[in-house]
N, C-alpha and C positions, 0 to 999 in steps of 0.2 A: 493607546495608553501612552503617557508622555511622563517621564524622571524629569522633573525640574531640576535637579542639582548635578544630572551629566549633561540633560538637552537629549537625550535620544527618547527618541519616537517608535511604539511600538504596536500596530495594526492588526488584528485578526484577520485572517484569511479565511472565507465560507462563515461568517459572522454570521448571516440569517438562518443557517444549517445548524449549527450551534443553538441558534435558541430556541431554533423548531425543538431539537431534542432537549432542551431545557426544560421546553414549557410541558412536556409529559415525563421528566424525569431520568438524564440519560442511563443506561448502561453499557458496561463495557466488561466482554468476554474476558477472561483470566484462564489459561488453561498451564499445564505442568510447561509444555515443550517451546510454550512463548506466544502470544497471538499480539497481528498490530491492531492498533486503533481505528474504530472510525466510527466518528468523522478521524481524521489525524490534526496532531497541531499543525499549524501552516501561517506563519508570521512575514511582513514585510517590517523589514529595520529603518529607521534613516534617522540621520544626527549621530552618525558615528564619524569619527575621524577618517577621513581616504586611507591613510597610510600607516596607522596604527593596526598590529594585529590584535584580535579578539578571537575566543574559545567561546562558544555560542551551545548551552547545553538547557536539558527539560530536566526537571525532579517531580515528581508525582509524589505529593506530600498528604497525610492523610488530615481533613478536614475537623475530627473532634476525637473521642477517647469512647466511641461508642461500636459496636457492632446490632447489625440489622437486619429482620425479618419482612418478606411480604406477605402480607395477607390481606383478604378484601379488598385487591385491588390500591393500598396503601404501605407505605414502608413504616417500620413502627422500633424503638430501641428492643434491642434482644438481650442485649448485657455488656459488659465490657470489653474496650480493642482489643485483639489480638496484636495489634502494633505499637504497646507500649512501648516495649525495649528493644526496639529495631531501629537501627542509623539508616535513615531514604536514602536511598540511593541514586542516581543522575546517570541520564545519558547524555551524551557528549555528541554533539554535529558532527557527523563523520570529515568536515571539509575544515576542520579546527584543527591546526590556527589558520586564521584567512583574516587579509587585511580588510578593514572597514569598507573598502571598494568592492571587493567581492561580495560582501555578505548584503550591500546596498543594492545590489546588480540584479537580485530574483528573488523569488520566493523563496522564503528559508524553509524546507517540509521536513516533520521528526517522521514521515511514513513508514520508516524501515523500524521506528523503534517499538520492541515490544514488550507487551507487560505477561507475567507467570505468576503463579503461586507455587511453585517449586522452591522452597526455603534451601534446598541444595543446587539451584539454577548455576552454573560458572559459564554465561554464556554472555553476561552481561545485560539480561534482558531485566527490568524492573520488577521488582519481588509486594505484588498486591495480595491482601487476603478478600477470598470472598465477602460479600454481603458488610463494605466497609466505603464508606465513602470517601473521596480525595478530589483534589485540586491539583493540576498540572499546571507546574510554574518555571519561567523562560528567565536563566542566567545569562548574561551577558557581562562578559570578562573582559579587560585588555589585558595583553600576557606576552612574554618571552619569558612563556616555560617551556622547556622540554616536551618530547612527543609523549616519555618515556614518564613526566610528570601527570600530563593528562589526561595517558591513560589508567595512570592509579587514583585519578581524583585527587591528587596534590594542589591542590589553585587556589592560593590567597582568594579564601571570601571577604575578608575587608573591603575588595576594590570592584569587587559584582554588584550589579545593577538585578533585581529583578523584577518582574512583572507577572503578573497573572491578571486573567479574565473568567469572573465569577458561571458566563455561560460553559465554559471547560467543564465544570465541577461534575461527576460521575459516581455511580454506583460501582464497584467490581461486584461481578459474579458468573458465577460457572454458567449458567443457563437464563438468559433471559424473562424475564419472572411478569413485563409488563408487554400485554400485545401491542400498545401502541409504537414503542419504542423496536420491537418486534419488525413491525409494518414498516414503521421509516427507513430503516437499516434495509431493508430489502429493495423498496422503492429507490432509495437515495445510491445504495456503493454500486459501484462500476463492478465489481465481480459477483455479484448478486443477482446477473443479469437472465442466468436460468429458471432461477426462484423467482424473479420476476413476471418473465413471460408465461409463466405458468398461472400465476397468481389472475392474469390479464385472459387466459382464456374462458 
């Protein structure tokens, strides 16, 4: 994905993995004590300045004002968000602030970050409600703020860039509701490798 009005360029990482679980509807675990992602986001940057630093963060923003039910095998509206009146919240790249040469140097990975339905979470982990859908969306900032700023979420939005990729787009929910998406999460994540080999005998 490409901002014509900064120049910076932004790539999906595991982009055919993504729309594997696209194309049967992802979901993504939510539990009280924080669980990560997967797939995780995992971005390549480039068209940032070498020498300018940047705060490079994800917000899990929710997609529409609905909450949702499975049944027959289809997702279907159940009633209204639970996330009307909640401010999303952001996670921050842990290696922020990092000059533009750094963050151009590897893979950027949010793997550590996790998402909860624990509305009393102080852990910093992203606060999702079951059976709600959302979109996971990539800030990029240049900054000489404070550490002390960034960690309270202090950051001139005027000056962020952001980007999203529609294959992201996910279900929260406690328990996984679709086998297929089921089956890929087992086949696909590197720690799923017991559930695997079972699966295979």
């Amino acid at each position: 994905m490409f901002d014509k009005k900064s120049a910076i360029h932004v790539a999906l990482e595991d982009s055919d993995l993504w729309k594997e679980f696209s194309s049967v509807g992802t979901e993504m675990i939510v539990t009280k004590p924080g669980r990560r992602m997967y797939p995780p986001i995992r971005v390549n940057v480039k068209g940032l300045s070498q020498m300018m630093r940047y705060t490079i963060s994800l917000e899990i923003i929710p997609c529409n004002d609905f909450r949702y039910k499975y049944n027959g095998g289809s997702w279907s509206v159940a009633g209204p968000s639970e996330d009307a009146n909640e401010k999303s919240r952001r996670y921050t790249h842990e290696d922020s602030p990092a000059r533009g040469s750094h963050w151009m140097s590897k893979v950027i990975s949010f793997h550590k970050l996790k998402i909860t339905n624990n509305v009393n979470d102080q852990h910093g982990h992203l606060l999702l409600h079951s059976m709600h859908v959302y979109q996971p969306r990539l800030l990029i900032c240049p900054c000489d703020f404070s550490s002390t700023a960034i960690e309270r979420n202090e950051i001139e939005t005027e000056t962020e860039t952001t980007f999203t990729f529609p294959e992201t787009k996910f279900m929260a929910v406690t328990a996984y509701q679709n086998d297929y998406v089921t089956r890929l999460k087992i086949m696909n994540n590197p720690f799923a490798k017991g559930v695997r080999e079972k699966m295979l005998i």
